[in-house]
C-alpha positions in Angstrom: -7.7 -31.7 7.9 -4.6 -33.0 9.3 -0.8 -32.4 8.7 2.7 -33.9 9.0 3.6 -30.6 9.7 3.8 -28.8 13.3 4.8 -25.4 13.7 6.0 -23.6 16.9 5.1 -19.8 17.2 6.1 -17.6 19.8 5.5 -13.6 19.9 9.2 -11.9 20.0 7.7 -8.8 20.1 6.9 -5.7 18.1 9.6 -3.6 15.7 9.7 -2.5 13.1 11.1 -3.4 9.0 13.3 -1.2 7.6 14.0 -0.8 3.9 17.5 -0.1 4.0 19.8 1.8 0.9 22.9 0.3 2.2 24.5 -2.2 4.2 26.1 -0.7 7.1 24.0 -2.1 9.8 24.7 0.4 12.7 24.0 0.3 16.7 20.3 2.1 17.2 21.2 3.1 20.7 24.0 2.6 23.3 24.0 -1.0 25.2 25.9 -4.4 25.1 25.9 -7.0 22.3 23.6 -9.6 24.1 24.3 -12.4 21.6 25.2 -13.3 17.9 23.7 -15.1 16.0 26.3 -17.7 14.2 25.1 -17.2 10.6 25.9 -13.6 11.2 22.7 -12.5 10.2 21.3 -11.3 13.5 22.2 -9.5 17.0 20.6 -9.0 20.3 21.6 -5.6 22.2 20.7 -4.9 25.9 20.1 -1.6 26.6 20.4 0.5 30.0 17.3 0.4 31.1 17.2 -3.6 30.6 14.8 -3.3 27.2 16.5 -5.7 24.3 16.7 -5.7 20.7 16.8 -7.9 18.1 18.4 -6.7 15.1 17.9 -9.3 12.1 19.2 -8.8 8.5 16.6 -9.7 5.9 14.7 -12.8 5.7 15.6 -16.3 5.3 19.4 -15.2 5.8 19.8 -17.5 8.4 19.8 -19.9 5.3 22.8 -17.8 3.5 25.2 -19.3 6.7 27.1 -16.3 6.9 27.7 -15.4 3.4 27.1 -12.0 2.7 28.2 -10.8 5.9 30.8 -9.0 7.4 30.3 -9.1 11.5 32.2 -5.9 13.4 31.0 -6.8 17.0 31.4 -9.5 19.5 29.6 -10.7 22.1 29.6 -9.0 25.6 30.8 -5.7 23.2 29.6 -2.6 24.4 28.5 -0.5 21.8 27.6 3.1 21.1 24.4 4.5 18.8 26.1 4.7 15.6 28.5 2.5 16.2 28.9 -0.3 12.9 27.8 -3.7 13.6 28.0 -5.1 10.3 28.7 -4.8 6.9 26.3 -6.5 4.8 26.3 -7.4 0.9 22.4 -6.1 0.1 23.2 -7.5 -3.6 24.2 -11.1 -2.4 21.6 -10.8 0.2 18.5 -9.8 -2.8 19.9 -12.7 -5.1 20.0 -15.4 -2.3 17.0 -14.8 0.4 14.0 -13.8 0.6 14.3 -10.0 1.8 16.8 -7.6 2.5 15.2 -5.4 4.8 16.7 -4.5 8.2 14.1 -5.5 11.2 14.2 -4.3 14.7 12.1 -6.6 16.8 11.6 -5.7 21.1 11.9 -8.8 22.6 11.9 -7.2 26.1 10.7 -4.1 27.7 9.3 -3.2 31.4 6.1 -4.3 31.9 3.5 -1.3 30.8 6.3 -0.2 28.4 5.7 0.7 24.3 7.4 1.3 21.8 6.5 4.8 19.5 7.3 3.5 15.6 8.5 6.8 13.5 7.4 6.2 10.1 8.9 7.9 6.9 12.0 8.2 5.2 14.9 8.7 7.4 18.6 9.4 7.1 21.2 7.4 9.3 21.0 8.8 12.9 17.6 9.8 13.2 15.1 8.3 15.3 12.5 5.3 13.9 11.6 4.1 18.0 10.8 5.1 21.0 10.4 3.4 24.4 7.8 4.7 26.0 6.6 4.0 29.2 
C-alpha cells in the first residue's frame, strides 16, 4: 500500500526517559553546551572524553516554540554537574505537548563504548548513566 507520506529515521542513540517531579533541568555531568536548540526545549553537552548528550524536554515541545521555558545556558558555556540549565513549566508543558518527561539520548560515544542505565527512583545528584567502555 502506498503513501503520500515519507518518513526519515535515523538512530540518535540510546538514553534514557526520565519522569521528572520538577522542572529544574540540571547539567548530568561536567562539559560544554554543544548547541541549543531554538525552541528552548533541548541541549547538546560535550563531555571530556568527547561522548555527547542530548538533553530534550518532553515530547512534542519543539511545537510549544519556547513557551514554557526558561533557558540558563548559552552556547559554547561550560557547565558543571549540577549546574541549572533550565527552568521548565511541567504544568504548561502537561497541558500543551505530548509528555513531560526529561530524556537523555547518547548521540556519541567511542567506538566499543556503552552506556550502564541505573534504574529506580532517584534524588537530584545521583547517578542514572554510566559510560562504560
Amino acid at each position: 500500500e502506498s503513501t503520500d507520506q515519507t518518513f526519515a529515521s535515523k538512530a540518535m542513540g540510546d538514553g534514557i526517559a526520565v519522569t521528572v517531579s520538577e522542572g529544574k533541568v540540571v547539567a548530568p555531568a561536567d562539559g560544554k553546551i554543544s548547541f541549543v536548540f531554538p525552541s528552548k526545549h533541548a541541549v547538546g553537552l560535550m563531555l571530556k572524553d568527547g561522548s555527547s548528550i542530548l538533553i530534550h524536554c518532553g515530547i512534542d515541545t519543539v511545537n510549544l516554540n519556547g513557551v514554557g521555558f526558561e533557558l540558563l545556558v548559552k552556547l559554547h558555556q561550560r557547565v558543571q554537574k549540577g549546574d541549572l540549565l533550565w527552568n521548565a513549566d511541567l504544568e504548561y508543558i502537561k497541558e500543551n505537548a505530548t509528555d513531560e518527561s526529561l530524556l537523555m539520548v547518547m548521540t556519541k560515544l567511542d567506538e566499543g563504548a556503552f552506556i550502564e542505565k541505573i534504574y529506580g527512583d532517584k534524588k537530584r545528584g545521583q547517578t542514572i548513566l554510566k559510560i562504560q567502555s
